[in-house]
C-alpha positions in Angstrom: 155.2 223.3 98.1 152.5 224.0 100.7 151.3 227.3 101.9 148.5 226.9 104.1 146.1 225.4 101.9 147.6 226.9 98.7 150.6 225.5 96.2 153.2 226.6 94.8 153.3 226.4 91.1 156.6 227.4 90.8 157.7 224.3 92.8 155.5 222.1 91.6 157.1 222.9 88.1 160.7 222.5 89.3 159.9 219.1 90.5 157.9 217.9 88.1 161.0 218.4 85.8 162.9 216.7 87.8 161.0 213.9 87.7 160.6 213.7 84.1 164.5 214.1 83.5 165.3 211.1 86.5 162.8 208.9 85.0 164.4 208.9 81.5 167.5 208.7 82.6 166.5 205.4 84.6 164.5 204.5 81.3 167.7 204.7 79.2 170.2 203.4 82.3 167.3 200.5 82.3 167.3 199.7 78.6 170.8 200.1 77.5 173.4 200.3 80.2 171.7 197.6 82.7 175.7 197.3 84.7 175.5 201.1 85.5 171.7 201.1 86.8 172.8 198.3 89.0 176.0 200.4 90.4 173.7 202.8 91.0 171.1 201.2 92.9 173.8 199.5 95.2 175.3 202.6 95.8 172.5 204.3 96.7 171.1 201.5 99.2 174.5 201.3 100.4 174.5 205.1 101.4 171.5 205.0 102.7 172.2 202.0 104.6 175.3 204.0 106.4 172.5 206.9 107.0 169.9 204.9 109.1 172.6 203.0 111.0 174.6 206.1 112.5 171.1 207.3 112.8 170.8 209.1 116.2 167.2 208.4 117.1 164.8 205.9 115.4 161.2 206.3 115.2 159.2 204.3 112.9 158.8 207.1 109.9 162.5 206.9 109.9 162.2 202.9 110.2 159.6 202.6 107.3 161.2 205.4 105.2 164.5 203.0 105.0 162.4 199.4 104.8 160.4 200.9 101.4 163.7 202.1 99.9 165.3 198.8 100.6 162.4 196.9 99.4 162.6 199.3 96.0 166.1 199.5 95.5 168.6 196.3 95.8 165.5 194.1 96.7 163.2 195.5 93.9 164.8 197.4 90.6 168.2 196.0 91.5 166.8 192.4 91.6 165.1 192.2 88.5 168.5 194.6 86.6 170.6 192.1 88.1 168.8 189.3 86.9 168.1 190.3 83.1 171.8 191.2 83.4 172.8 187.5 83.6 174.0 185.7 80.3 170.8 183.6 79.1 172.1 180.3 80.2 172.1 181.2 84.1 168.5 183.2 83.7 166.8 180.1 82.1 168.3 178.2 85.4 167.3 180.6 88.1 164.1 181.3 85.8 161.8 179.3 88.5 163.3 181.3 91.5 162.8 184.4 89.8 159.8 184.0 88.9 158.4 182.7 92.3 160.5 186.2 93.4 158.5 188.2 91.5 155.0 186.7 91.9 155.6 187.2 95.7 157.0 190.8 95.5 154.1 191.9 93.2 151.5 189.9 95.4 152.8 191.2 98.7 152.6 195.0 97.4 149.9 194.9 96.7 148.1 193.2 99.6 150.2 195.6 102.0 148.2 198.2 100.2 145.4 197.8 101.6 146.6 199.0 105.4 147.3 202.0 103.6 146.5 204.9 106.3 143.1 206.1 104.9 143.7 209.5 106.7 140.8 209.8 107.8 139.1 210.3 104.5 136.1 208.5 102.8 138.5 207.9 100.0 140.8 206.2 101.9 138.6 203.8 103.2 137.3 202.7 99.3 140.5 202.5 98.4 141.3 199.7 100.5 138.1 197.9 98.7 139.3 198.9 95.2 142.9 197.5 96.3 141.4 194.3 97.2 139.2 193.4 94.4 142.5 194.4 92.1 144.9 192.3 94.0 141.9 189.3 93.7 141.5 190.3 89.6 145.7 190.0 89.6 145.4 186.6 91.0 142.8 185.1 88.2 144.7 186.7 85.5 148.3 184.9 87.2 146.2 182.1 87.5 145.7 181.9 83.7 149.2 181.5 83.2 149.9 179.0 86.0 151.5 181.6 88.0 154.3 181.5 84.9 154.0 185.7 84.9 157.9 186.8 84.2 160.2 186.1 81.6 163.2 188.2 79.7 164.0 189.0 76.3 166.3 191.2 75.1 167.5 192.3 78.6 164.2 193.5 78.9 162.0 192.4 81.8 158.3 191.5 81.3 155.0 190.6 82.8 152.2 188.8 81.3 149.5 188.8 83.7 148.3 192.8 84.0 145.9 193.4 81.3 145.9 196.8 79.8 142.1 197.6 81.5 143.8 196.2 84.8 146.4 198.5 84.5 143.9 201.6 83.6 142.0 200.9 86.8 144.8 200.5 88.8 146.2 203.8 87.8 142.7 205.8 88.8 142.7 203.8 91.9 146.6 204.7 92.7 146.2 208.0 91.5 143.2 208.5 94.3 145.5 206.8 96.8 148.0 209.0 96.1 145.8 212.2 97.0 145.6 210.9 100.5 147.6 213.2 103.2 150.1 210.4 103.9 151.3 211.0 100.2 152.0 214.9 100.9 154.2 215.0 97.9 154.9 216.7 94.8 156.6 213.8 93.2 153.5 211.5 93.1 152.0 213.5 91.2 153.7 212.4 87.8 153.9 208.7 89.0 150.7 207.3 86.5 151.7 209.2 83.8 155.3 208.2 83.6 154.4 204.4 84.4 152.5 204.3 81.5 154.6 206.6 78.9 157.7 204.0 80.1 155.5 201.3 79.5 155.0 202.6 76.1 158.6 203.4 75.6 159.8 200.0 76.6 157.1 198.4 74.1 158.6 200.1 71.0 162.4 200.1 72.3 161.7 195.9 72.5 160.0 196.6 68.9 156.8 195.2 70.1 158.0 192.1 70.3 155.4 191.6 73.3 151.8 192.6 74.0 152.3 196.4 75.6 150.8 195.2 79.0 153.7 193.0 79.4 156.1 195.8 80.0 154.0 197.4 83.0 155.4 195.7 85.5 159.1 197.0 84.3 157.7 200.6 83.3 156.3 200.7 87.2 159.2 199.4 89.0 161.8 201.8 87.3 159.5 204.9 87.9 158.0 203.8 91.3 161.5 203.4 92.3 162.9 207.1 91.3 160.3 208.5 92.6 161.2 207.3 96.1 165.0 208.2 95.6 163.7 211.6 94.5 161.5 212.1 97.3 164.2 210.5 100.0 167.3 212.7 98.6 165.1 215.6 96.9 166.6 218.2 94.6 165.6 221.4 95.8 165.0 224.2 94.0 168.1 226.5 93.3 166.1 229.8 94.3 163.8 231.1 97.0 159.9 230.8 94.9 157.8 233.4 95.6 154.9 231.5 93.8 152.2 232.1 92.1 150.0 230.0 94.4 146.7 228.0 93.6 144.5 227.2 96.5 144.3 223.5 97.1 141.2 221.4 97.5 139.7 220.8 101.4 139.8 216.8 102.1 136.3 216.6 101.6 136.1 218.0 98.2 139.0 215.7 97.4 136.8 213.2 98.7 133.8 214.0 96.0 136.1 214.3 92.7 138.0 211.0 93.5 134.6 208.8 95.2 132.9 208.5 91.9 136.0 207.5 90.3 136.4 204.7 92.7 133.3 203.4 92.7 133.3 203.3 88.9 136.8 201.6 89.0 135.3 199.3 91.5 132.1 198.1 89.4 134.3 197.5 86.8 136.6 195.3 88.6 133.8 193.0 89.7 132.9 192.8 86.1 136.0 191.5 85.3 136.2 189.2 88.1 132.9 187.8 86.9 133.7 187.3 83.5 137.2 185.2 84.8 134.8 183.0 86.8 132.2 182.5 84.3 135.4 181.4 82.1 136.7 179.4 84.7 133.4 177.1 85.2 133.2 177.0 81.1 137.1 175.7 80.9 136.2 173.0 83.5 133.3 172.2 82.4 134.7 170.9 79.2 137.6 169.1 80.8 
C-alpha cells in the first residue's frame, strides 16, 4: 500500500472492498445463520492454531499476532455466537457467567489499551489519557446498571452501558489510535465506519426493539473481529497496481490534525464523568 511516504489508491480501494463485502457477510452470518458463523470462527482458530504451533521460530509479533486472534475469535465473537445460540432456557442459566464474561472482556480491552505503543508520537501519548478517562466513563455507566450490561433477544447480543456520545468519542479517539505506525494498515481504516453502520443495521434488523447504543458492543465485535482475519490471512489484490499514488502525511502533521481532536474528546469525557458524579452524590443523598 506504501511507497515511500506515498499510497496507493488502487490498493487502498481493493481492500477497502474487501472489507465492506467480509463485514456483511459476518453481519448476515451474525444475524441469521448464528451455527455457520460459529463453524467458521472455530475453523479459523483451529487453522491458525496448527500455524503458530509448527511455527519454526517464535518471536513475540508472531506470539501477540496469534494471542489477539484467539482473544477475537473462539474467545471473543465465538463466545458471545455460541452463547446467543443456546435455546433460552440454558442462556437465562448461564446468564450470570456470561455476563461477568463479558464485563471482564470489555473492561480488560480496554484497560490493555492504554500500553498501546505510542510510537513515538505526541498522539500516542494522549491517547493513553483519552483511553483512560473512557474506560473510567465505561465503569460509571456499568455501574448504573449494577454491572447487569448484557442480555439477548432474538439471538441478538446486546449491551446497555455505551451511550451513543460514549461511543462517538470512542470512535474519534480509536480512529486517532489507529493512525499510529503500529497500526500500518489499510484495513483500519474502515473499522469506525463499519462499527457504527452494523450498529445501525443490527438496530433495525432487531426492529428497534432496543435503544441503538445497545447493539455497539455486537456491531464492534463482529467488525473488529474481520478485520483481524482480514488483516492475518489478507486477500491480495489479483493484479500488479501501478497506482495513482497520494503522498501521505509526516508523523508530526498527523500529530496536529488528530491532537485537537483528542483533546476535545478528552474535555468532553471529563464532562461526562462529572455530570455521573454529581448524579451519584444527588441519588445518595436522597437515600
Amino acid at each position: 500500500m506504501y511507497n515511500g511516504q506515498e499510497v496507493d489508491l488502487t490498493i487502498l480501494l481493493w481492500n477497502s472492498i474487501v472489507v465492506i463485502l467480509a463485514v456483511s457477510l459476518a453481519c448476515y452470518l451474525a444475524s441469521y445463520h448464528q451455527t455457520i458463523l460459529f463453524i467458521t470462527t472455530t475453523t479459523i482458530s483451529l487453522i491458525a492454531a496448527f500455524q503458530f504451533i509448527f511455527l519454526s521460530h517464535y518471536d513475540s509479533i508472531a506470539i501477540m499476532g496469534f494471542s489477539k486472534l484467539i482473544l477475537l475469535l473462539p474467545l471473543g465473537l465465538g463466545a458471545v455466537i455460541g452463547y446467543v445460540s443456546l435455546p433460552e432456557s440454558k442462556q437465562q442459566k448461564f446468564l450470570p457467567w456470561f455476563n461477568r464474561y463479558i464485563n471482564f472482556a470489555v473492561i480488560g480491552n480496554i484497560f490493555v489499551m492504554i500500553f498501546s505503543p505510542d510510537g513515538g508520537t505526541y498522539r500516542g501519548i494522549v491517547s493513553r489519557f483519552a483511553c483512560f478517562f473512557l474506560l473510567i466513563w465505561l465503569l460509571q455507566e456499568m455501574g448504573k446498571v449494577r454491572f447487569q450490561t448484557t442480555q439477548t433477544d432474538q439471538r441478538i447480543f446486546t449491551f446497555n452501558s455505551s451511550p451513543l456520545s460514549w461511543i462517538y468519542c470512542h470512535a474519534a479517539y480509536r480512529i486517532a489510535l489507529l493512525s499510529l505506525p503500529t497500526f500500518d494498515s489499510s484495513n483500519y481504516l474502515l473499522l469506525e465506519p463499519m462499527s457504527i453502520v452494523v450498529m445501525i443495521v443490527l438496530y433495525h434488523l432487531n426492529q428497534k426493539r432496543y435503544p441503538l447504543p445497545y447493539y455497539f458492543g455486537f456491531a464492534d465485535t463482529i467488525v473488529v473481529t474481520t478485520l483481524t482475519v482480514l488483516i492475518r490471512y489478507p486477500i491480495s489484490l489479483p493484479f500488479d497496481s501501478k497506482g495513482p499514488y497520494v503522498t501521505n502525511l509526516t508523523e508530526h502533521q498527523w500529530d496536529m490534525v488528530f491532537l485537537p481532536i483528542q483533546l476535545i474528546v478528552i474535555g468532553f469525557v471529563l464532562r461526562a464523568i462529572y455530570k455521573n458524579l454529581l448524579l451519584s452524590k444527588h441519588i445518595n443523598k436522597w437515600v
